[in-house]
C-alpha positions as CSV (number, residue, x, y, z in Angstrom):
1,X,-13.0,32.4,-3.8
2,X,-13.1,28.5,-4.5
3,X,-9.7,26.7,-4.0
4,X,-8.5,25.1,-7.6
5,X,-7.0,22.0,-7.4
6,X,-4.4,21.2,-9.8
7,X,-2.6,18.3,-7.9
8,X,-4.3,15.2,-9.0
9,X,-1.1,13.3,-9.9
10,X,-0.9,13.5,-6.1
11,X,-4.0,12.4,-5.2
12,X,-7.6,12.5,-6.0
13,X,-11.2,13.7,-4.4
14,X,-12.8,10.2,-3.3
15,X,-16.0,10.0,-5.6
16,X,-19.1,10.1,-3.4
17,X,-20.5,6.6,-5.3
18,X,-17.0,5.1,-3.8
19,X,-18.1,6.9,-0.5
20,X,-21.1,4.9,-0.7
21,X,-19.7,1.6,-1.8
22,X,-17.0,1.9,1.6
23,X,-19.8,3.2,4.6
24,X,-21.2,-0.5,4.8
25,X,-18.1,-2.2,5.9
26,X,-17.2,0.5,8.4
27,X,-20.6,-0.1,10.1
28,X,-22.6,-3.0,9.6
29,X,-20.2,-4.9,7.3
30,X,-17.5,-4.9,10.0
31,X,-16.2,-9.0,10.3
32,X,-12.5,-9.6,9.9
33,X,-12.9,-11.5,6.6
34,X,-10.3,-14.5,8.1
35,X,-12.8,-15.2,10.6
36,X,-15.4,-18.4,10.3
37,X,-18.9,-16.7,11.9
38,X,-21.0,-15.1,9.8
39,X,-19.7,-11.8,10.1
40,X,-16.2,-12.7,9.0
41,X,-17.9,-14.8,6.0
42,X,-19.9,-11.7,4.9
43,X,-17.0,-9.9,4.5
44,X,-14.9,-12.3,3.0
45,X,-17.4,-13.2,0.7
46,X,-17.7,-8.9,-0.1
47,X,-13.9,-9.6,-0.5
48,X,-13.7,-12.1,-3.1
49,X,-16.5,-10.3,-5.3
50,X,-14.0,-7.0,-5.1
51,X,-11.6,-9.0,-6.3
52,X,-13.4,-11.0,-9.2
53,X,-14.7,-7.3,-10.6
54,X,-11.4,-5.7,-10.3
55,X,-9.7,-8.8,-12.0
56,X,-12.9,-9.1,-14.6
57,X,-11.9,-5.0,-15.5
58,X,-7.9,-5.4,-15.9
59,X,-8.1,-8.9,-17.7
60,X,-6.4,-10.9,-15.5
61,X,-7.4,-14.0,-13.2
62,X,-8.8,-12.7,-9.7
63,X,-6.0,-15.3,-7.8
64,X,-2.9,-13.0,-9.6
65,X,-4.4,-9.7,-7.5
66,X,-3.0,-9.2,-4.1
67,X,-4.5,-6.5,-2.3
68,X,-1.6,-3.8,-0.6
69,X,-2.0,-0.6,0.5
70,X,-0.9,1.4,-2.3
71,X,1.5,1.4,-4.9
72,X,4.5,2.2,-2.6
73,X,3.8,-1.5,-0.8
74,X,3.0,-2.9,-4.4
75,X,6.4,-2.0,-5.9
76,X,8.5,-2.9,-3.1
77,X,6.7,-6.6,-2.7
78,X,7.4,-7.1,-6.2
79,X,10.9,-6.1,-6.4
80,X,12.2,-7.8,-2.8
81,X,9.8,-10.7,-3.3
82,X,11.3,-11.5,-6.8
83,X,14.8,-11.2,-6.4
84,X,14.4,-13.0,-2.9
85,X,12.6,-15.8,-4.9
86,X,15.5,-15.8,-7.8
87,X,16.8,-19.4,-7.5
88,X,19.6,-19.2,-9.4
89,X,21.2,-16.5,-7.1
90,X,21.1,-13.7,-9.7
91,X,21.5,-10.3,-8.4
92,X,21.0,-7.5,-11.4
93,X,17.8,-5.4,-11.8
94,X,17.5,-3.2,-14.8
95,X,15.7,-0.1,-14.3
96,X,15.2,3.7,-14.9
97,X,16.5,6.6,-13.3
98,X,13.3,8.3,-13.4
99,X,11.5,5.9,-11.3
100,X,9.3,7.3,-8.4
101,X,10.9,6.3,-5.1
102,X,8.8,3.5,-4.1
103,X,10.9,1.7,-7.0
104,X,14.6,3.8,-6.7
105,X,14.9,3.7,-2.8
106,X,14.0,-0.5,-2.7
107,X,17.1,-0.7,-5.5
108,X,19.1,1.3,-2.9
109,X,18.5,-1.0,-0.3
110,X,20.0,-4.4,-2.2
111,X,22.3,-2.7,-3.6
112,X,23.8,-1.9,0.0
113,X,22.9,-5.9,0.4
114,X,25.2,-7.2,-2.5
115,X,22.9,-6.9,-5.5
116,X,23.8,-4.6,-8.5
117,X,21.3,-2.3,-10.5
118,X,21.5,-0.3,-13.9
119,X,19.7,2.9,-13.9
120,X,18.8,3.4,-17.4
121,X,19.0,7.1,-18.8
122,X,16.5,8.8,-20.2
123,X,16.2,11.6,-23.1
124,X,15.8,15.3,-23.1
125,X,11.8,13.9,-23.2
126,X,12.1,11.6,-20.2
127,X,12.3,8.6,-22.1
128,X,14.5,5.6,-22.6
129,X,15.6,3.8,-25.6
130,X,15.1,0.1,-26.4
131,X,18.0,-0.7,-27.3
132,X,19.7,0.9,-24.0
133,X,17.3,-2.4,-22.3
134,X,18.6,-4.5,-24.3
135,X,22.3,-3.7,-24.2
136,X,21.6,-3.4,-19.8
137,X,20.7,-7.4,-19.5
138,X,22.9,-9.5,-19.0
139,X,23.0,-13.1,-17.8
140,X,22.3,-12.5,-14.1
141,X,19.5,-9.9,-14.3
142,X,16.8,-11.4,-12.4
143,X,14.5,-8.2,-12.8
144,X,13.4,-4.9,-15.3
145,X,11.3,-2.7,-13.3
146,X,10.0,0.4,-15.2
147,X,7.0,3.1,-14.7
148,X,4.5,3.3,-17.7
149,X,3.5,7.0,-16.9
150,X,6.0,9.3,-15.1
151,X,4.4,10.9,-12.2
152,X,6.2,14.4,-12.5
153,X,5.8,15.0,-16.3
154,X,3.6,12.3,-18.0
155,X,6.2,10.5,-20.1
156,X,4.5,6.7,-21.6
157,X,7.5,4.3,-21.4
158,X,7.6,2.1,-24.6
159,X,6.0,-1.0,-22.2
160,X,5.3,-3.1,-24.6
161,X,7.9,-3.4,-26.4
162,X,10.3,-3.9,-23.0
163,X,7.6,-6.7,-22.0
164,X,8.2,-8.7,-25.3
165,X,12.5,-8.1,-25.0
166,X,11.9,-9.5,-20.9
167,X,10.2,-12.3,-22.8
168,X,12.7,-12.9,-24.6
169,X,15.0,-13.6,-22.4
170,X,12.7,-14.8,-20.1
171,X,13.4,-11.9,-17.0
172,X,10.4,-11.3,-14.9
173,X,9.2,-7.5,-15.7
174,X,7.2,-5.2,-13.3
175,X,5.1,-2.3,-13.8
176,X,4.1,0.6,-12.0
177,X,1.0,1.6,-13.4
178,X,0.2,4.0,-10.6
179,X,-0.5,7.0,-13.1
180,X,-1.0,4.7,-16.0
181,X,-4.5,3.3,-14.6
182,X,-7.5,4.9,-15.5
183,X,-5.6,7.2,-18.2
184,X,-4.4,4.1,-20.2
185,X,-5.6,1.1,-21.5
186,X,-4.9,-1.9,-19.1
187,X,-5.5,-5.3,-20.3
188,X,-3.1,-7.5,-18.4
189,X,-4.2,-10.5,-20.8
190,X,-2.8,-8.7,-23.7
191,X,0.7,-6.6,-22.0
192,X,3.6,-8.6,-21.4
193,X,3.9,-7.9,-18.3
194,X,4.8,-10.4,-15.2
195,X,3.6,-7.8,-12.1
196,X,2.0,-4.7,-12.2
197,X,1.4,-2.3,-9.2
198,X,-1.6,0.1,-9.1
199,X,-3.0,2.5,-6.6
200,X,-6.8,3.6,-5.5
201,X,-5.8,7.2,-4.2
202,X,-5.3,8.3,-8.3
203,X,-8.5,7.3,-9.1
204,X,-11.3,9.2,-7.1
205,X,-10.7,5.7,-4.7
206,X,-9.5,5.8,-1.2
207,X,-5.7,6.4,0.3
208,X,-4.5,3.3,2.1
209,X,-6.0,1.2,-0.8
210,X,-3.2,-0.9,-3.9
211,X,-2.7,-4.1,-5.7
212,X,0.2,-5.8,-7.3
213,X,-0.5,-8.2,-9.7
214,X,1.4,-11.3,-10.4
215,X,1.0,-13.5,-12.6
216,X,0.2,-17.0,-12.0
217,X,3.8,-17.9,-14.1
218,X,5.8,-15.3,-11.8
219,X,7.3,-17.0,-8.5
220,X,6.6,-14.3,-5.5
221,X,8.2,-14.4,-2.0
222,X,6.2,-12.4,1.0
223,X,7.9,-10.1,2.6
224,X,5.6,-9.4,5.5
225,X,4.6,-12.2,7.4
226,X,2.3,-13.1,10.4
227,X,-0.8,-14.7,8.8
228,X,-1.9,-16.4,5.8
229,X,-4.2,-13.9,3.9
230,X,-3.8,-13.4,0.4
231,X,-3.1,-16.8,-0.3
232,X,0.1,-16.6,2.3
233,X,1.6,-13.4,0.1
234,X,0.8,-10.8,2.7
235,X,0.2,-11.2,5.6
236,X,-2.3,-8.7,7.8
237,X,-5.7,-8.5,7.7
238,X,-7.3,-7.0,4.7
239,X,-8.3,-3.4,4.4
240,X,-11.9,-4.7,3.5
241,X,-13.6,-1.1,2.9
242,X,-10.6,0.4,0.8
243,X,-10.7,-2.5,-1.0
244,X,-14.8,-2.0,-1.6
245,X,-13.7,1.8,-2.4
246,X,-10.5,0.8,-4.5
247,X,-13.3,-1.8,-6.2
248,X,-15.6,1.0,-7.1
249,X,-13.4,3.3,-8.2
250,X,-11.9,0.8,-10.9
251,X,-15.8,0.4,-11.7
252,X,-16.6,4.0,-12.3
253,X,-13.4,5.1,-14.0
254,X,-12.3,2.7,-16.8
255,X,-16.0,3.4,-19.2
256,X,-15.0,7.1,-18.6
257,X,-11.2,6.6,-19.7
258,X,-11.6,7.9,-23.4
259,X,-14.0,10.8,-22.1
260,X,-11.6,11.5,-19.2
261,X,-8.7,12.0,-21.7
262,X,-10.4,14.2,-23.8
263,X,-11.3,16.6,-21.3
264,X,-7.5,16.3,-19.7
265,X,-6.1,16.8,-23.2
266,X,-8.9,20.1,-23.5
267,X,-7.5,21.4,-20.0
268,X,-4.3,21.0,-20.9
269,X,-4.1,23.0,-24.2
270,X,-6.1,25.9,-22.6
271,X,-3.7,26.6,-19.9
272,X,-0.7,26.3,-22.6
273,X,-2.6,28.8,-24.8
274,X,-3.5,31.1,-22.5
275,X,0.5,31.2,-21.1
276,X,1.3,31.9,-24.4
277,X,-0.7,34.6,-25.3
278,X,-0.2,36.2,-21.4
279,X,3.7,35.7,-21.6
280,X,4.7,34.4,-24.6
281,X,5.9,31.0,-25.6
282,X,9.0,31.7,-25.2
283,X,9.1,32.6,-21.3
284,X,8.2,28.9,-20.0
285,X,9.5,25.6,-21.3
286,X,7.1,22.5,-21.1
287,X,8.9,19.5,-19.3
288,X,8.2,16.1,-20.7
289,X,7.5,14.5,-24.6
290,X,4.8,15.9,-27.1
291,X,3.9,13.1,-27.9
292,X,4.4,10.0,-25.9
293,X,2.5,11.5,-22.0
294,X,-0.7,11.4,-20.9
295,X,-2.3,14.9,-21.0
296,X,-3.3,15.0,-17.2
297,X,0.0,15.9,-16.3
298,X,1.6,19.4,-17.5
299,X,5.0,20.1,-15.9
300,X,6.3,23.3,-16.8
301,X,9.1,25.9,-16.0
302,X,9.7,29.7,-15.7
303,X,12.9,29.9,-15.6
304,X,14.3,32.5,-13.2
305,X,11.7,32.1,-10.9
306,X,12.2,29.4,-8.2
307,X,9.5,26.3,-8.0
308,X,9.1,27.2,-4.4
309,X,8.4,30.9,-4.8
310,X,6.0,29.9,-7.9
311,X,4.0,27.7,-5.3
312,X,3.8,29.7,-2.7
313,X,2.5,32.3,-4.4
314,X,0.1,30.0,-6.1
315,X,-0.7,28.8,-3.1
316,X,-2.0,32.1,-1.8
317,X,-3.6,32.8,-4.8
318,X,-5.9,30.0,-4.5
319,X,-4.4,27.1,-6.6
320,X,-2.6,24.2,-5.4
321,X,-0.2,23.1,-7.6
322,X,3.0,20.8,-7.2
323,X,7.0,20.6,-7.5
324,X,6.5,17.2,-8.7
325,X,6.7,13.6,-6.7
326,X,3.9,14.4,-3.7
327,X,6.8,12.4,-1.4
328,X,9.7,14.8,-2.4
329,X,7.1,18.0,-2.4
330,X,8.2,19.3,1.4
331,X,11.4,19.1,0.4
332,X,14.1,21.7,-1.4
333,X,15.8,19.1,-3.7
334,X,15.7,19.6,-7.4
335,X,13.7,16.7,-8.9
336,X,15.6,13.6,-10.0
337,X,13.6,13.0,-12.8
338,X,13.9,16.6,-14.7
339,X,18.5,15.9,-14.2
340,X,18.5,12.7,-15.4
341,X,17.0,14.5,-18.5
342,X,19.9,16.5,-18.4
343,X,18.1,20.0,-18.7
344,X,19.4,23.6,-17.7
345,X,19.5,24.6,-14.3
346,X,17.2,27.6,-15.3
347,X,15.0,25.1,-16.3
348,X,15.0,22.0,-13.5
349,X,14.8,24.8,-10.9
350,X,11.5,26.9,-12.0
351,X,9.6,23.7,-12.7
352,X,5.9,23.6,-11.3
353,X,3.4,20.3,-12.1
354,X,-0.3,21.0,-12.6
355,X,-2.3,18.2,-13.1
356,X,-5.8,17.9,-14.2
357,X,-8.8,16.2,-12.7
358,X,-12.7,15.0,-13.2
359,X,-13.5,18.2,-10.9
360,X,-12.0,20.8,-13.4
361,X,-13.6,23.1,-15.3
362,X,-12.5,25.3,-18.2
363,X,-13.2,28.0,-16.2
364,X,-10.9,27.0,-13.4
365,X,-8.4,26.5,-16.1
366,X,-8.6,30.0,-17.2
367,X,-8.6,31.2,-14.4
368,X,-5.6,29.9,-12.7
369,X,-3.7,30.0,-15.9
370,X,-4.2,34.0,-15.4
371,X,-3.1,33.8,-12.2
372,X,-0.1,31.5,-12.8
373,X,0.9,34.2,-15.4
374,X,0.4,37.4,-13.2
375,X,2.5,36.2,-10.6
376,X,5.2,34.9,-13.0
377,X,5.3,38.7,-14.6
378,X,5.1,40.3,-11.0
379,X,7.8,38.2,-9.8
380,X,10.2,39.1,-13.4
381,X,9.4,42.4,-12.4
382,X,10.7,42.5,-8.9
């Protein structure tokens, strides 16, 4: 039978239009866009109208977009190259301890250089409180970092209103919006937000493809060098057909946002019903806030089975399914983000994450939410 793929928090299908839109500048489109003959101007000039749609769709200016490649780049250029730009020589970032590990394992490293961070906690619903923000800053916090979608269970992080306390007190805030774009809306003219970071891979766009945007108040050091593209903020030469892919996906996916949602939030309350009537709603435990996540991502547990025996047997069963972060999935560990919200042991360690996708069907649904609940009785049975 047909694989089901119930992993798109991980990483999408690329769409064939984005296909289409990347083919040219792997074969006839090929100049590096730094150089001066007309190959290199073709492509430069492809490159600038990439970035003036891109900019045109998130409402910002098309100079505050630097082009990376992916969000794990984005977040650690904004969080070295602001606190290596910090003139007054504070040293205290404020952020989450549910953050993915592109933003956790960059705190790691300054804290082992001197600097000093506070991980905020989060609720049994994998959100923080406002006024915990608040009461974090202090005079030498140079930078909030914060997610706006959680990656493992779909928690929306109250971003506005941290933007307007940053404002406040006038701290730089940055925001990965990795799972956040294409589910949410994203008008960067509107959020107060100083640097976002956003990924193609999650968006039916290519792997290898990101942007971080800064805006034009936000001071930015590099922190890879050997060439001036990108206005001297990274250096290498740009990943011209990801970018036309990243470019396309933006295109196609943002008029389909509301529909996309809809069909997510449909998905997602088929495969809860049909657990319920199959086991009964009170063998699993959903992971994650009713009402502030995006419906793409369902994270739920069986306690007394193990995540990994879960997947496996999903996994010969057909559906692919996930433990949670896609860069922590090969591993054993219990996921970070389901202790800092402080559940049972029962619970953090029979959690499974299926998230849905533009391929999905209500009959894939169905099926693999029989087949999620077969094995969970077989396995209670053992």
């Amino acid at each position: 039978m047909e694989p089901i793929y119930l992993d798109h928090a991980a990483t999408t299908p690329v769409h064939a239009e984005v296909w289409e839109a990347m083919l040219p500048f792997y074969t006839t489109n090929y100049g590096n866009p730094s150089s001066t003959h007309s190959f290199g101007r073709a492509s430069r000039t492809a490159l600038n109208r990439f970035r003036d749609g891109m900019a045109r769709s998130l409402g910002c200016l098309p100079a505050e977009l630097i082009f990376t490649s992916g969000g794990t780049e984005s977040n650690n250029m904004a969080i070295f190259g602001i606190m290596q730009a910090e003139p007054n020589g504070k040293k205290h970032i404020v952020t989450t301890a549910i953050e993915h590990h592109a933003v956790l394992h960059p705190c790691e490293r300054l804290e082992s250089l001197g600097f000093e961070v506070t991980y905020l906690p989060v609720g049994p619903e994998g959100l923080i409180q406002i006024e915990d923000v608040e009461a974090a800053i202090r005079p030498d916090t140079a930078l909030i970092s914060m997610m706006y979608v959680n990656n493992e269970i779909g928690s929306i992080q109250p971003i506005e209103q941290v933007g307007q306390l940053a404002r406040q007190h006038g701290i730089p805030f940055h925001v990965d919006a990795v799972q956040a774009l294409g589910k949410l809306p994203l008008n960067l003219a509107e959020l107060p937000v100083d640097l976002m970071s956003l990924s193609a891979h999650k968006i039916y766009g290519p792997k290898g493809a990101g942007a971080l945007y800064v805006s034009k108040h936000t001071k930015l050091l590099p922190h890879v060098f050997g060439g001036s593209q990108e206005r001297k903020r990274r250096a290498g030469t740009e990943n011209v057909p990801a970018i036309a892919g990243f470019a396309k996906a933006i295109e196609r996916i943002l008029p389909l946002r509301e529909q996309n949602y809809t069909q997510a939030s449909e998905l997602r309350e088929l495969m809860i019903a049909i657990l319920e009537q199959q086991l009964g709603c009170e063998r699993f435990v959903i992971n994650g806030s009713k009402e502030q996540s995006v419906p793409h991502i369902l994270n739920i547990s069986f306690p007394g089975i193990s995540t990994e025996t879960l997947l496996m047997n999903l996994d010969l069963d057909h559906v692919a399914a996930a433990s949670g972060s896609a860069c922590t999935s090969g591993s054993l560990e219990v996921s970070h983000v389901l202790q800092a919200m402080k559940l049972p042991e029962n619970v953090t360690l029979s959690a499974v994450r299926f998230s849905f996708g533009m391929g999905n069907s209500k009959e894939q649904i169905e099926t693999a939410a029989q087949k999620v609940a077969t094995i969970v009785k077989r396995l209670r049975n053992k």
